[in-house]
C-alpha positions as CSV (number, residue, x, y, z in Angstrom):
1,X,0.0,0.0,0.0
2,X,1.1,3.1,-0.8
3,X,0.4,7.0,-0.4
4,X,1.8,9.9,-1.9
5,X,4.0,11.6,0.2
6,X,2.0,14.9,1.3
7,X,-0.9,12.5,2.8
8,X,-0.3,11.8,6.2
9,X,-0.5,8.6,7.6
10,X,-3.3,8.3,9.4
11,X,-4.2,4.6,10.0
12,X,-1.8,2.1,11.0
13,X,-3.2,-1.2,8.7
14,X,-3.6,0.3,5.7
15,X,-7.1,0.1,3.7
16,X,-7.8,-3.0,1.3
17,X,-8.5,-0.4,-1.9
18,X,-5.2,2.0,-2.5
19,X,-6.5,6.1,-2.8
20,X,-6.3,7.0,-6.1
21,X,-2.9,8.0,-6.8
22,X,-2.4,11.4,-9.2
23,X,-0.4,10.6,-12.6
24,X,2.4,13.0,-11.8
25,X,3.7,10.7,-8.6
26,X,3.4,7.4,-11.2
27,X,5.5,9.3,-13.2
28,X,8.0,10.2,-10.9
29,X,7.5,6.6,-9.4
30,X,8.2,5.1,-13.0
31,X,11.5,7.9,-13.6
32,X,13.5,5.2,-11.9
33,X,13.2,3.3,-14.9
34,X,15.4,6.0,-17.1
35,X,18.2,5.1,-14.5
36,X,18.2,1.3,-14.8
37,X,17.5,1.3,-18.5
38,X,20.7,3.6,-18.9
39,X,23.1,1.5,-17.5
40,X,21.1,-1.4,-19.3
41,X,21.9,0.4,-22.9
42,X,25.2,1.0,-22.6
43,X,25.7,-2.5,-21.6
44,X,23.6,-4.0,-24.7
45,X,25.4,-1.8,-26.7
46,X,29.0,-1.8,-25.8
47,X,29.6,-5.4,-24.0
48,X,29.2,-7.8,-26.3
49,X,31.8,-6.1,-28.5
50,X,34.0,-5.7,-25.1
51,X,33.9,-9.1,-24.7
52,X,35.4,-10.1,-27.9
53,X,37.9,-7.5,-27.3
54,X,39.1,-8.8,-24.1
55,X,39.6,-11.9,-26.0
56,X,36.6,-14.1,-25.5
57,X,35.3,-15.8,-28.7
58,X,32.6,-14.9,-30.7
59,X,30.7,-18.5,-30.2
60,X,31.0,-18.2,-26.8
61,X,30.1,-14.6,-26.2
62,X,26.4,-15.1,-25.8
63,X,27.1,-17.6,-23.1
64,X,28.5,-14.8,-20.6
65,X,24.8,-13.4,-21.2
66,X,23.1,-16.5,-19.7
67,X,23.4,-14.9,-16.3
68,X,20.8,-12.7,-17.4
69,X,17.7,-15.2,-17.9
70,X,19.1,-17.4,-15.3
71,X,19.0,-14.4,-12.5
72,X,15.7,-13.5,-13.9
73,X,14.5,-16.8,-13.1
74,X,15.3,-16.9,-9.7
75,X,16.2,-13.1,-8.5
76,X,13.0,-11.6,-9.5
77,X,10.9,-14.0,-8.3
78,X,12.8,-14.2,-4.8
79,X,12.8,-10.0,-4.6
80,X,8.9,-10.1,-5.9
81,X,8.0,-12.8,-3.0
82,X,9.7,-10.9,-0.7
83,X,9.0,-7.6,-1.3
84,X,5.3,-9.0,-1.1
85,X,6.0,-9.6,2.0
86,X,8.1,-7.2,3.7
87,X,7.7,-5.3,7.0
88,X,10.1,-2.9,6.7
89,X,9.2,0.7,8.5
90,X,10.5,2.4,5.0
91,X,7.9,-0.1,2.6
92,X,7.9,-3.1,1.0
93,X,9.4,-1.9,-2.6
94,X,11.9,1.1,-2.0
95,X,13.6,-0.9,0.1
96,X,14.8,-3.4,-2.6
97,X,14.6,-0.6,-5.4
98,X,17.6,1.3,-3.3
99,X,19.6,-2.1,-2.9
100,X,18.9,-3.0,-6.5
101,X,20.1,0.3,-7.7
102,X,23.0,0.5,-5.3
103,X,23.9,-3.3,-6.5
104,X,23.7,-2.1,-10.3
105,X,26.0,0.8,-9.4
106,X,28.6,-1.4,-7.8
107,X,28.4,-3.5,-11.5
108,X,28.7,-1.0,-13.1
109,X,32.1,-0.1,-11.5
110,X,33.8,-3.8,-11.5
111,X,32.9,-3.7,-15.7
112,X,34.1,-0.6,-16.1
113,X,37.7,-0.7,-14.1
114,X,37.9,-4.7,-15.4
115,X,40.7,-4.4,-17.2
116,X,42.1,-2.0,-14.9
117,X,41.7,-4.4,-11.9
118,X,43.3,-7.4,-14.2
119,X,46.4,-5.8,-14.6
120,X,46.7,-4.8,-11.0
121,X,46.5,-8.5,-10.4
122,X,49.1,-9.3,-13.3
123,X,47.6,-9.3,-16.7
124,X,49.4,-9.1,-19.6
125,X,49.0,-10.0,-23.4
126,X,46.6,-12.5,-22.3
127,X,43.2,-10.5,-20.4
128,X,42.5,-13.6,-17.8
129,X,42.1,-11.9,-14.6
130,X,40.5,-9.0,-16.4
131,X,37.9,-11.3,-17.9
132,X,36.9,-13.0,-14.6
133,X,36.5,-9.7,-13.1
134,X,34.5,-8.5,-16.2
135,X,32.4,-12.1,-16.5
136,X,31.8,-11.5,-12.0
137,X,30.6,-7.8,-12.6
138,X,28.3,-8.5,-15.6
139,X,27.2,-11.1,-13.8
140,X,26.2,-9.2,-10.8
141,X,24.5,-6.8,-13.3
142,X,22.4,-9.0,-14.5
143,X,20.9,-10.6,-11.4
144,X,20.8,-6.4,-9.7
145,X,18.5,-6.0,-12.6
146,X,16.6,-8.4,-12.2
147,X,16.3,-7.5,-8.8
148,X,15.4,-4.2,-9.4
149,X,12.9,-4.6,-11.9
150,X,10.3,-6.5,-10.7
151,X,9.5,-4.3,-7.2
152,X,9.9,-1.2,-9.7
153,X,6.9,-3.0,-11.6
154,X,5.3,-3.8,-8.3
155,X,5.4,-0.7,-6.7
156,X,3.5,0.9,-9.8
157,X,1.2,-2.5,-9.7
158,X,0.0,-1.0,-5.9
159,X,-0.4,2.3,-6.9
160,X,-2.9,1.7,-9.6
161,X,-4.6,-1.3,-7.5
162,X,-7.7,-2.7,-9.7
163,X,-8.0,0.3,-12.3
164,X,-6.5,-1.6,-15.1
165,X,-6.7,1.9,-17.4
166,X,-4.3,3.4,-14.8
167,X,-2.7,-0.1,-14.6
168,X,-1.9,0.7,-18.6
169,X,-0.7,4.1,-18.2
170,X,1.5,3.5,-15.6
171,X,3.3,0.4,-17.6
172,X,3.4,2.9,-20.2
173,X,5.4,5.3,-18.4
174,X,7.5,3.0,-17.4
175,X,8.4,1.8,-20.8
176,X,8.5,5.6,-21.8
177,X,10.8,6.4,-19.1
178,X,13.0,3.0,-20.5
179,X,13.1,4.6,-23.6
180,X,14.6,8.0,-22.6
181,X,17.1,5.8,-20.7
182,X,18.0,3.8,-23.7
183,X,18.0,7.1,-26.0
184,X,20.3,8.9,-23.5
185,X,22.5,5.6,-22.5
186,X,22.8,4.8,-26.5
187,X,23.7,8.1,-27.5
188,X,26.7,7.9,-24.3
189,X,27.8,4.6,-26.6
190,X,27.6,6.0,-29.9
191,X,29.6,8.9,-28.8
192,X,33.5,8.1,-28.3
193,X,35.1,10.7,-26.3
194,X,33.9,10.6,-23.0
195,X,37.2,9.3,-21.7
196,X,38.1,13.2,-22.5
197,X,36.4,14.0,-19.6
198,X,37.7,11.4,-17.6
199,X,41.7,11.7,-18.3
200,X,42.1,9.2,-15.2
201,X,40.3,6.4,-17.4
202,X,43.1,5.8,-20.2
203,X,46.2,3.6,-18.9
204,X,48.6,1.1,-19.6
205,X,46.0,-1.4,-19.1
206,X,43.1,0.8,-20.6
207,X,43.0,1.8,-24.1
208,X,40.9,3.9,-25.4
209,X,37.9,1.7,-26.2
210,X,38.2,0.7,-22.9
211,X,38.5,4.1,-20.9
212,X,35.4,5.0,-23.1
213,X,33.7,2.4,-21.9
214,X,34.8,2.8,-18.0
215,X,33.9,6.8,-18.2
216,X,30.5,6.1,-19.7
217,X,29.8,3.8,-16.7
218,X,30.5,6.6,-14.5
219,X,28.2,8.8,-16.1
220,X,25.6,6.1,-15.1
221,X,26.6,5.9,-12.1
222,X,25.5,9.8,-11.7
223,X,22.4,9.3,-13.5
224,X,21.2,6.3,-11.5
225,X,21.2,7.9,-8.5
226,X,19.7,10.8,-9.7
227,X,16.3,8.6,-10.5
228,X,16.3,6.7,-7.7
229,X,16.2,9.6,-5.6
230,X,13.2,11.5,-7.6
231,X,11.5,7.5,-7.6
232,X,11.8,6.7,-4.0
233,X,11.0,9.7,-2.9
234,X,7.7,10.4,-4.6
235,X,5.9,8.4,-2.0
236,X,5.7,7.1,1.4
237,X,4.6,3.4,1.3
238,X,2.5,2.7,4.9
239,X,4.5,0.2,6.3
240,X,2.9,-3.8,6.9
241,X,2.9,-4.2,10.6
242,X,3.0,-7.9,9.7
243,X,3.8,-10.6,7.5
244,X,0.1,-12.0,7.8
245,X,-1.2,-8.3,7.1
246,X,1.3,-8.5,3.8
247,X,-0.2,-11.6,2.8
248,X,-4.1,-10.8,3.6
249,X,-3.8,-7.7,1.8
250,X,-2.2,-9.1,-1.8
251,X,-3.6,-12.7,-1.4
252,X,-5.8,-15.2,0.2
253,X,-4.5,-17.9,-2.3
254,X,-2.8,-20.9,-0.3
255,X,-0.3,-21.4,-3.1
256,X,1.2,-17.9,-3.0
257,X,4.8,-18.8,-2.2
258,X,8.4,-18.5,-3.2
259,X,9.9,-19.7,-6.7
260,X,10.0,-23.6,-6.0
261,X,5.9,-23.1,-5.4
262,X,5.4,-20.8,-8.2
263,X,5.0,-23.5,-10.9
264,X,2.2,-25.0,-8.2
265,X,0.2,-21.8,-9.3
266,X,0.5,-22.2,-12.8
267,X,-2.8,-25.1,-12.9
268,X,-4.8,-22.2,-11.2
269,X,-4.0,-19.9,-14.2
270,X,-6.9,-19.4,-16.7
271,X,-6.3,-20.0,-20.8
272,X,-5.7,-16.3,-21.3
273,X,-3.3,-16.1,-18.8
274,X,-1.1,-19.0,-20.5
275,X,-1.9,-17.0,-24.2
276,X,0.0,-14.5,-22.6
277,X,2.6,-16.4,-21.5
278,X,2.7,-18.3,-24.2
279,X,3.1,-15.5,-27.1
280,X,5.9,-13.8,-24.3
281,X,7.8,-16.8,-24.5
282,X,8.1,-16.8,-28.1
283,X,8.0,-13.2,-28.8
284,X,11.5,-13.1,-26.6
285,X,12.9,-16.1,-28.6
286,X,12.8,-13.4,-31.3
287,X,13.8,-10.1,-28.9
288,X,16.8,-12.2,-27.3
289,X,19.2,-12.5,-30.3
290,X,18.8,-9.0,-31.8
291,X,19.5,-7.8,-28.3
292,X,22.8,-10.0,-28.1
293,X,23.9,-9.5,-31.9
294,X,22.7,-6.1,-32.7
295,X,25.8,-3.7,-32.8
296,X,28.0,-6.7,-33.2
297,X,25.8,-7.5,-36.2
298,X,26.6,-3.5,-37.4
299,X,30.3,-3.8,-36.9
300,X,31.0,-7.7,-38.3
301,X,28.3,-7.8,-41.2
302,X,27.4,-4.5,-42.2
303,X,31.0,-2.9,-41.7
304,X,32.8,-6.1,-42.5
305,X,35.3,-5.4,-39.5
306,X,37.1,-7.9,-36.9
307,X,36.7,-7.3,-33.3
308,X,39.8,-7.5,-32.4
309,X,42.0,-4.4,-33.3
310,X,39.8,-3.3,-36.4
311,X,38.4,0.3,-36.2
312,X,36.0,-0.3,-38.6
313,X,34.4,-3.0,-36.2
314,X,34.8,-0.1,-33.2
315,X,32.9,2.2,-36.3
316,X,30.5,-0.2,-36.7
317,X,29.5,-0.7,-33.0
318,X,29.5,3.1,-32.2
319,X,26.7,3.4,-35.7
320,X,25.0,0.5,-34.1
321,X,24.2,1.8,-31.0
322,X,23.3,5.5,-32.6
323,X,21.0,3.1,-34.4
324,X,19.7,1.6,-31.1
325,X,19.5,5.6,-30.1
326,X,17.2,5.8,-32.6
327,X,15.2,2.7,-31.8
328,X,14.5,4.4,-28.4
329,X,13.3,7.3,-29.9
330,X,10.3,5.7,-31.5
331,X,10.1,3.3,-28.8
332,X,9.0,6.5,-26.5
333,X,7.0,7.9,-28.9
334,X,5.3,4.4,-29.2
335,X,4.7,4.4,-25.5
336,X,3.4,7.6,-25.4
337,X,0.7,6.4,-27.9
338,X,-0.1,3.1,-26.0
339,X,-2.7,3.6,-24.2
340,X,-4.9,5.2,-27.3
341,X,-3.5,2.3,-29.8
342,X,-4.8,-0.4,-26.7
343,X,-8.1,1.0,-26.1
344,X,-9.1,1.3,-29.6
345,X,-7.6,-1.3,-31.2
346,X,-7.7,-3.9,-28.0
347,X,-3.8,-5.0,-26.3
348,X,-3.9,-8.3,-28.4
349,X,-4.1,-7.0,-31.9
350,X,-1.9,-4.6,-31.0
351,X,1.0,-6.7,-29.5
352,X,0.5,-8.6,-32.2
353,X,0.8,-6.2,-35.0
354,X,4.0,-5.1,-33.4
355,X,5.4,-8.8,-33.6
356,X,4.6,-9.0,-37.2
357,X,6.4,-5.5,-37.5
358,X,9.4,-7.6,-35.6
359,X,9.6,-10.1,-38.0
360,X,9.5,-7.8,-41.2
361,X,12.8,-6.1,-39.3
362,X,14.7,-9.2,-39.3
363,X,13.5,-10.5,-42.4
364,X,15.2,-7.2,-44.1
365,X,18.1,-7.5,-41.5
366,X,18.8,-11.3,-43.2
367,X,18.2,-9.5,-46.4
368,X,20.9,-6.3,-45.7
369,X,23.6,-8.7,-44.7
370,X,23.6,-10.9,-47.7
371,X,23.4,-7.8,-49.8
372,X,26.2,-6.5,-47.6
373,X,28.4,-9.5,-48.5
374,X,28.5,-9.5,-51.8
375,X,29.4,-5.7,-52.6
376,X,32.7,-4.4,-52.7
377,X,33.5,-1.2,-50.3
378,X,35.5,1.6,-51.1
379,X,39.2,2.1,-50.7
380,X,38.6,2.9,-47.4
381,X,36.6,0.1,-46.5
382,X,33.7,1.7,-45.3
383,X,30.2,0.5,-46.1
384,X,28.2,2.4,-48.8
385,X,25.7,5.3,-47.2
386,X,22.9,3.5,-48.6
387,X,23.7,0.1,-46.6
388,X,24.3,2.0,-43.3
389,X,21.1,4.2,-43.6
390,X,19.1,1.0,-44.7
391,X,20.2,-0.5,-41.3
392,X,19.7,2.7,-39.2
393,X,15.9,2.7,-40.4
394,X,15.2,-0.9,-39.3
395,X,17.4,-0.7,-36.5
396,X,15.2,2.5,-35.5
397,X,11.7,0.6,-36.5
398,X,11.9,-2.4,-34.3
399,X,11.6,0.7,-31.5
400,X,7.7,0.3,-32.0
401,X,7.5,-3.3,-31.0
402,X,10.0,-3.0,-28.5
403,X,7.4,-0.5,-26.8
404,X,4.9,-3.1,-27.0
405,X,7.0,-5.5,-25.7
406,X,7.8,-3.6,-22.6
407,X,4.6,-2.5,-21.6
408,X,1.6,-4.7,-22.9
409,X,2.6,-8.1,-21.7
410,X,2.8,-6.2,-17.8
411,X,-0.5,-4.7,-18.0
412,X,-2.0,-7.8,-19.4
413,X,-0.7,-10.2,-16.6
414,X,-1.4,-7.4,-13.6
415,X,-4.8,-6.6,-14.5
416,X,-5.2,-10.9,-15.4
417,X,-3.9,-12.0,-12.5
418,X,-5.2,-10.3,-9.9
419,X,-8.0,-12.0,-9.7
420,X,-6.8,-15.3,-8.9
421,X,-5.4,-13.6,-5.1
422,X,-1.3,-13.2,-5.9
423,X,0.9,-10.6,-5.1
424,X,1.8,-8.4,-7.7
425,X,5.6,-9.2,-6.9
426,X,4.6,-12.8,-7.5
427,X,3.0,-11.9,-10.9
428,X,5.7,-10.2,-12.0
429,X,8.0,-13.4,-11.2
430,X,5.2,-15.7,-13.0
431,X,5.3,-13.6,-16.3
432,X,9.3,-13.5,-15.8
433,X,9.4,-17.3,-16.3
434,X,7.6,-17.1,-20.0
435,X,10.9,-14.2,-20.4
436,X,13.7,-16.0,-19.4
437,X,13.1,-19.7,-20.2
438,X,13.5,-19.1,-24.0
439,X,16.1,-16.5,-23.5
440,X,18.7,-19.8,-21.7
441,X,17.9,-21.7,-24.9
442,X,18.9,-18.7,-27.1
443,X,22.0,-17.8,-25.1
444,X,22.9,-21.5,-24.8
445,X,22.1,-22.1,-28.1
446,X,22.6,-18.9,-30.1
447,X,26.4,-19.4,-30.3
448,X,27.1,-22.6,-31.5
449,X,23.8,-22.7,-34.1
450,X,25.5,-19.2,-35.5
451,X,28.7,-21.3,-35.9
452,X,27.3,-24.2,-37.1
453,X,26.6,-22.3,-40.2
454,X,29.8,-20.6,-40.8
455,X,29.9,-17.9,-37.9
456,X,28.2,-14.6,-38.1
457,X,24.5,-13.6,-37.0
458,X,22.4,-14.4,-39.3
459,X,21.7,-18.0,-38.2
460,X,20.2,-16.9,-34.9
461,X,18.6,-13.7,-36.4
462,X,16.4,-16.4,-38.8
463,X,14.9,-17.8,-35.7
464,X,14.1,-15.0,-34.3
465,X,12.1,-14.2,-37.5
466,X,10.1,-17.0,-37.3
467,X,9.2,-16.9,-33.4
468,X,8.4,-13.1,-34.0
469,X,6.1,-14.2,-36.7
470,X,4.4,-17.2,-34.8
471,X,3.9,-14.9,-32.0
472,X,2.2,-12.7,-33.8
473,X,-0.5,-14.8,-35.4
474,X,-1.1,-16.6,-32.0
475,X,-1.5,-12.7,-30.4
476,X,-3.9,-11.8,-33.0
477,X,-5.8,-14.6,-32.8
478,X,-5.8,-15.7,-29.7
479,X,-5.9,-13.2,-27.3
480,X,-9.0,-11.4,-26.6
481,X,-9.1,-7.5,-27.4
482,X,-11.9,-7.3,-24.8
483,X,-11.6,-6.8,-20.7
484,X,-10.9,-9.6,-19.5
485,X,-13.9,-11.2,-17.0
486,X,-13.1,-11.6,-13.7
487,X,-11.6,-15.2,-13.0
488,X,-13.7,-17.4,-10.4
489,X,-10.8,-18.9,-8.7
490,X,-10.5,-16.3,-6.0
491,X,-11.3,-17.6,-2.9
């Protein structure tokens, strides 16, 4: 339960229906989102690239990303449960929200100063010790994330309570708030002086890739904090005086319980709610390897450059990410649009539109590399302006379904799966299962399938085509455009 912060607390359980909560405190609620998705950018667009220039193979790049599904699978679910049920005097979400966003900062710090670290402990031509520390603080990302995501997504699930329009808008601040993040954190990648700023960053250990990279992690080490302040702040959660209280005000289900229970609640779920699942599940299989692969796709297939020691690769990977700068662009104005597109056209259709939208982006993607491949650059070696502008413009596309992605699926499992008596923490762990089950398979298997047929992307971007397409139909089709009814398995 939360109020905002001018409201005094007057009552010390707090009431079963949340006050209605004004749409400036959800937006400074949801701001925290900007901060995470920040340091979340940089790292989609700079890391895998890193990682190949620390020495780590291409095959085996996406492996390092497992952590991220696997922390999602067990982290979120663990900080929604207990969140759920937290008495602490300062809430039950901003306590995890500062701890996730302090983790991410300390993350943040270990990638950046890697390399620096390594060769304090000895490195030399060979980056070992500077690779564990990279692979520990990634890592660590990954599962601080996860942790922080799911009470941010909570906290705005309690604020909005049972009003599933407000439920909408304030997913689709959220997701507007992740785009200025990604906007601001891919422009900081595209951009490669920041280690001017930052003379302290370049060493003998450091070059200047790397310094780059290490002073743009300390400019989100600023900005996180900034947003977590203006977020935690905004309101004053009335604390649970009990666990009981915790549990009697988000459910009277007997099955609500930690992760090894969840999958007992899954038989109580009703066919819409597995829809949902199900077209998440697939609609990540197609997310997950553009995410890996995409500025890595820009510097290897549509500059033609080598990762290690080739500035056209380092070219490549800074137009990729002003690509993904542009991709967050649309993906705010998308969000700002959201709620109109849902309540006219119903969530489903919508989502699924978006998917279809997804799998025309790839499709050309597939397209642009083979016609990449077979033309001859300039002296210079620099792609032609019509490949690189035909790249930018999908790259910049796929920022409408990305909006979908981000906010529909949310809004769809709250308002769904409220009904059946779990907390929203929980809820947010049940739909985070359908999100990071298919992303192990594509990180386990996105490496080896890529080399399987002679290295490069393109193997892994073809699946992703056809699970963005199946997920589209089955969303169309499927799942209803209407409210749903309320589910008869509350008890």
């Amino acid at each position: 339960m939360v109020v905002p912060v001018s409201q005094p607390q007057r009552h010390r359980q707090p009431p079963e229906t949340p006050s209605r909560i004004p749409l400036r405190t959800l937006l400074r609620v949801a701001s925290v989102a900007c901060g995470i998705q920040f340091g979340w950018a940089l790292q989609l667009s700079l890391l895998t690239p890193y990682v190949q220039e620390l020495g780590i193979p291409h095959v085996w790049s996406s492996i390092i990303w497992l952590c991220g599904p696997l922390s999602g699978f067990f982290v979120q679910p663990l900080a929604g449960h207990m969140s759920d049920r937290s008495t602490s005097r300062f809430g039950r979400r901003r306590p995890f929200i500062v701890v996730g966003c302090g983790s991410i900062i300390l993350s943040v710090l270990l990638i950046g100063f890697a390399a620096d670290i390594g060769g304090w402990l000895g490195d030399g031509e060979t980056k070992t010790r500077a690779i564990v520390v990279f692979v520990i603080g990634f890592w660590f990302l990954d599962m601080a994330n996860n942790a922080t995501q799911g009470p941010c997504r909570a906290l705005l699930a309690d604020l909005t309570g049972k009003d599933h329009r407000r439920t909408r808008v304030a997913n689709a601040y959220f997701s507007l708030f992740m785009a200025v993040g990604n906007v601001l954190g891919y422009a900081t990648g595209a951009y490669s002086g920041w280690y001017k700023l930052f003379p302290f960053t370049l060493n003998s250990s450091c070059d200047i890739n790397c310094a780059n990279l290490k002073a743009a992690f300390l400019i989100d080490v600023i900005f996180i904090t900034f947003t977590t302040y203006i977020s935690v702040t905004a309101i004053h959660e009335q604390p649970i005086t009990s666990v009981h209280d915790a549990i009697n005000q988000e459910s009277s289900h007997p099955q609500e319980a930690f992760f090894w229970e969840m999958f007992g609640t899954f038989k109580y779920l009703p066919r819409p709610v597995w829809l949902i699942l199900f077209v998440t599940s697939l609609t990540w299989i197609g997310w997950f390897p553009f995410i890996l692969f995409d500025t890595d796709w820009m510097g290897r297939e549509i500059y033609g450059g080598d990762p290690i020691g080739d500035q056209k690769y380092s070219e490549g990977v800074r137009m990729g990410a002003f690509g993904l700068m542009l991709n967050s662009v649309i993906l705010g104005i998308t969000s700002v649009l959201m709620e109109n597109l849902c309540r006219r056209w119903g969530s489903g259709f919508i989502w699924g539109i978006s998917n279809i939208i997804m799998f025309l982006c790839f499709l050309a993607m597939l397209v642009l590399s083979f016609v990449a491949s077979k033309m001859d650059y300039d002296s210079d070696g620099l792609p032609p302006n019509g490949i690189v502008i035909a790249a930018l413009v999908i790259f910049a596309i796929l920022g409408m379904p990305l909006a979908v992605t981000y906010s529909v699926p949310y809004a769809l499992v709250s308002s769904r799966i409220e009904s059946l008596g779990l907390g929203q923490g929980l809820s947010m762990g049940v739909l985070n299962v359908s999100i990071v089950l298919p992303q192990v398979v594509v990180s386990l298997g996105s490496g080896p399938w890529d080399a399987l047929f002679g290295g490069g992307n393109s193997p892994a971007l073809a699946v992703a085509a056809v699970a963005a397409f199946a997920s589209g139909l089955v969303a169309i089709l499927a799942i209803p455009r209407s409210r749903p009814e309320k589910s008869k398995i509350r008890q």
